[in-house]
C-alpha positions as CSV (number, residue, x, y, z in Angstrom):
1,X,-10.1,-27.4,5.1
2,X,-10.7,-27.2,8.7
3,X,-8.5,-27.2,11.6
4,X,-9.2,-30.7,12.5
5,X,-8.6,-32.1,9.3
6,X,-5.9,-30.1,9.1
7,X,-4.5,-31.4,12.0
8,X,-4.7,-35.2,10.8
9,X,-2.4,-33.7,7.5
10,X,0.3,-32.5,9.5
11,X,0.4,-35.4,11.8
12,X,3.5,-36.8,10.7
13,X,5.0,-33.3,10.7
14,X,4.2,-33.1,14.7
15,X,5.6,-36.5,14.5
16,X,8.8,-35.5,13.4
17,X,9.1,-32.5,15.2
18,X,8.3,-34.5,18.7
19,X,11.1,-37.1,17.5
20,X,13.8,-34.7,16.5
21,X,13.3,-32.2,19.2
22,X,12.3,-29.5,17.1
23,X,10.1,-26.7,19.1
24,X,7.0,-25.8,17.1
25,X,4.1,-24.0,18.0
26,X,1.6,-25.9,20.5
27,X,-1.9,-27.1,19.4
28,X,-4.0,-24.5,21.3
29,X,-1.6,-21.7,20.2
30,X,-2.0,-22.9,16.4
31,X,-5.8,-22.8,16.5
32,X,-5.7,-19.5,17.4
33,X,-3.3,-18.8,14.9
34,X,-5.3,-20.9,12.1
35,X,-8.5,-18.3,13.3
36,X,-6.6,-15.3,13.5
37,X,-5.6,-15.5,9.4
38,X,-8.9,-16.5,8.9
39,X,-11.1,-14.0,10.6
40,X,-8.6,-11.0,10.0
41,X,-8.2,-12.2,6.3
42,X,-4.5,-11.6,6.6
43,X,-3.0,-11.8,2.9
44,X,0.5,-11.0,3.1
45,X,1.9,-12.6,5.8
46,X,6.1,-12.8,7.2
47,X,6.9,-15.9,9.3
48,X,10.1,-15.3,11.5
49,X,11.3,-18.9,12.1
50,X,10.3,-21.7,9.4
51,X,11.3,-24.9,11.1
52,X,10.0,-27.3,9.3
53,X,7.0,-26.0,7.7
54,X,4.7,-26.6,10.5
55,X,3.5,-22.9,11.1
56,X,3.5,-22.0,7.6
57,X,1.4,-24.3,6.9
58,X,-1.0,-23.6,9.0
59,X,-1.0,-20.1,7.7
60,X,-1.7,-21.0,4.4
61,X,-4.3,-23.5,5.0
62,X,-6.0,-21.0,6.9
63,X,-6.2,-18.8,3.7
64,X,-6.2,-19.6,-0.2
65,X,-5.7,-16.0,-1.3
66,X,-2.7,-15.4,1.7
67,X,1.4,-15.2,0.6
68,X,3.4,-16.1,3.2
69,X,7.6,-14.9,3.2
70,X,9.2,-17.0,5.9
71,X,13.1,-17.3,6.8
72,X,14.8,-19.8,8.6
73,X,18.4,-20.3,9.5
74,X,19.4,-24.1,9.9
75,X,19.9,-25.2,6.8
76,X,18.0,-29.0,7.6
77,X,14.7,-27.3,9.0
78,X,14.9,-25.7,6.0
79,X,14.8,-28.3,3.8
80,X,12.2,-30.5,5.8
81,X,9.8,-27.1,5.4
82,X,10.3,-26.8,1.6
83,X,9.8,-30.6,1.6
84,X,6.2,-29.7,3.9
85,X,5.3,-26.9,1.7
86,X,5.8,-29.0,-1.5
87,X,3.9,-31.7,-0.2
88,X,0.9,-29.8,0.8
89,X,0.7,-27.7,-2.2
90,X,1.7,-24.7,-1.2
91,X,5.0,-23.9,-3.4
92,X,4.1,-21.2,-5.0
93,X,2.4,-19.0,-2.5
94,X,5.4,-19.2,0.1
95,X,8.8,-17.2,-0.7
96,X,11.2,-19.2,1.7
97,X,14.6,-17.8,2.9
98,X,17.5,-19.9,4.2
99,X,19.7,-17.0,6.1
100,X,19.4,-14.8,9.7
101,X,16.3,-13.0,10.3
102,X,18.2,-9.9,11.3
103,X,19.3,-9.4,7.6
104,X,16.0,-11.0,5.6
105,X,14.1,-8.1,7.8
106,X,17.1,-5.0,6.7
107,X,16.3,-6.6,3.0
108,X,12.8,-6.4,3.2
109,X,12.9,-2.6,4.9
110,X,15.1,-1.3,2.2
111,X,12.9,-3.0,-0.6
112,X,9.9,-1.4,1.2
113,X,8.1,-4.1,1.6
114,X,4.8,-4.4,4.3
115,X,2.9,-7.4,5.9
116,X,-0.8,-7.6,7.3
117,X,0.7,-9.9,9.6
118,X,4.0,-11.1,11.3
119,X,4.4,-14.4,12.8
120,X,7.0,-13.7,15.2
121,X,8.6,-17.3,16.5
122,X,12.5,-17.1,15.8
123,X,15.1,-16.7,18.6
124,X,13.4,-15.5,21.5
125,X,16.6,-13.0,22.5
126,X,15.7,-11.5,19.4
127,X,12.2,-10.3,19.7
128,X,13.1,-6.5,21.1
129,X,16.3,-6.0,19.0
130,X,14.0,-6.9,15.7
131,X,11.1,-4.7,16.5
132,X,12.4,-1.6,15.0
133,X,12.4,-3.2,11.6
134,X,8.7,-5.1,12.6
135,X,7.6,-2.2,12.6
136,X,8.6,-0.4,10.1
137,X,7.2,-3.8,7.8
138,X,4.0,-3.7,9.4
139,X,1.4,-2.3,7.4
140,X,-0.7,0.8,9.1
141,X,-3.4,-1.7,10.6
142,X,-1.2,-4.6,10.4
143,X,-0.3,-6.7,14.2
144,X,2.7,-8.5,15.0
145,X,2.0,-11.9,16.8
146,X,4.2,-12.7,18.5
147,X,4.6,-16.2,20.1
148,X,6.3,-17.4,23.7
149,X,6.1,-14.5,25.4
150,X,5.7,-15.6,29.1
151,X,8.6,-18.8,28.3
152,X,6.9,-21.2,30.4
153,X,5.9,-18.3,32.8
154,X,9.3,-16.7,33.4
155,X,8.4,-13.9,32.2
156,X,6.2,-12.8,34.7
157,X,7.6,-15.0,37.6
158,X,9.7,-13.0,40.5
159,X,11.5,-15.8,41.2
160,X,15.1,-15.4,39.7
161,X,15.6,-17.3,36.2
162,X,18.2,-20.4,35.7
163,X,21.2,-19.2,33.9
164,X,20.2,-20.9,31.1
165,X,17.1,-19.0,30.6
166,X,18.0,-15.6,32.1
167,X,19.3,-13.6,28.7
168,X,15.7,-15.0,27.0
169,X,13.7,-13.6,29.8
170,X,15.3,-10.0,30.1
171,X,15.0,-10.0,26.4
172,X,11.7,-11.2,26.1
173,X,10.7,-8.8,29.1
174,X,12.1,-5.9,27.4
175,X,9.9,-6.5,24.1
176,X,7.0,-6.7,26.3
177,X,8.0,-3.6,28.0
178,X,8.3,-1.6,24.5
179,X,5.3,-3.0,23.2
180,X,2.5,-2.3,25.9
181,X,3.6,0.8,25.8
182,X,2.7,3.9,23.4
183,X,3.0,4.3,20.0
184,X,2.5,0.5,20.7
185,X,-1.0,-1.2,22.1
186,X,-0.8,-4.9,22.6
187,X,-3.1,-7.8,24.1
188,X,-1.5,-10.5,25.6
189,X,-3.3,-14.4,25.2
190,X,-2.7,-16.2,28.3
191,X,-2.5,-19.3,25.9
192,X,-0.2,-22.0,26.6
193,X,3.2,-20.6,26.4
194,X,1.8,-16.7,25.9
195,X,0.9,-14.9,22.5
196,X,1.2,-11.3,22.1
197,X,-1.2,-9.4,19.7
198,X,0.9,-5.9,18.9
199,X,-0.5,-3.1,16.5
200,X,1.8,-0.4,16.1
201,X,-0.3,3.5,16.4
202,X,2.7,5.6,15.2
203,X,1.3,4.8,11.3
204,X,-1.3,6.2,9.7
């Protein structure tokens, strides 16, 4: 299916989200994502940060032949996304994990596993301290896309962040720092709320 009809499906997932406060990825930002799968073929695909299905879905919509492994961490989310996938149709090409990213990605290093693509939109404070193992998941031409980057342009801003902000912004200013740099090349889509497009050089 298309975007746009796509779109109409999840309504009431958008719906939800909007009423229960749940952050998921904006409408432009999707799109892009929806293309990305598409146009790069992306087949094996990791999801950090489920919520409720909304992503994911997108993901595999984009792509019949695509597996997605996703992990989420509150336990409601998590049911409200298996209730999604199910819904859709899409039960058994997703492996769905209810625990902390941090310890899904050590699981998934030690069983060697590798990803075309990772779908980076957990904790925000989190993005530099899981790249290590991001990378070492990534397949050798795989990218890591990463979304929020800029946080509403805090990122980039020189004014000085609100408190409540200020550990997400050094955090997510030290990812950015690591990854624009070399054995790392990354493009950054000034879309919405930021998207970073990392491939990792260091693997051949």
């Amino acid at each position: 299916m298309d975007f746009d009809e796509l779109q109409l499906r999840l309504h009431d997932i958008k719906q939800y989200a909007k009423e229960k406060y749940i952050p998921i990825i904006r409408d432009e930002s999707a799109r892009f994502l929806y293309d990305y799968v598409i146009n790069h073929r992306c087949k094996s695909i990791l999801e950090i940060g489920t919520a409720i299905g909304y992503s994911g879905s997108i993901i595999l919509a984009s792509n019949d032949e695509c597996r997605l492994t996703t992990v989420e961490i509150n336990g409601e989310s998590f049911d409200k996304a298996k209730d999604t996938f199910a819904r859709l149709g899409y039960t058994d090409r997703v492996d769905m994990y209810l625990m902390d990213a941090k310890d899904l990605l050590e699981k998934l290093v030690s069983e060697k596993r590798h990803f075309d693509l990772i779908f980076l939109d957990g904790a925000k404070g989190q993005y530099y301290n899981y790249l290590p193992n991001l990378t070492e998941l990534l397949m050798p031409d795989g990218v890591i896309l990463a979304d929020n980057v800029l946080l509403q342009g805090m990122v980039e801003s020189d004014e000085i962040p609100s408190h409540k902000h200020r550990s997400m912004v050094m955090h997510l200013r030290q990812y950015l720092d690591a990854v624009t740099h070399d054995p790392y090349e990354t493009e950054i889509v000034r879309l919405e709320d930021g998207l970073a497009i990392t491939k990792y050089r260091g693997k051949k």
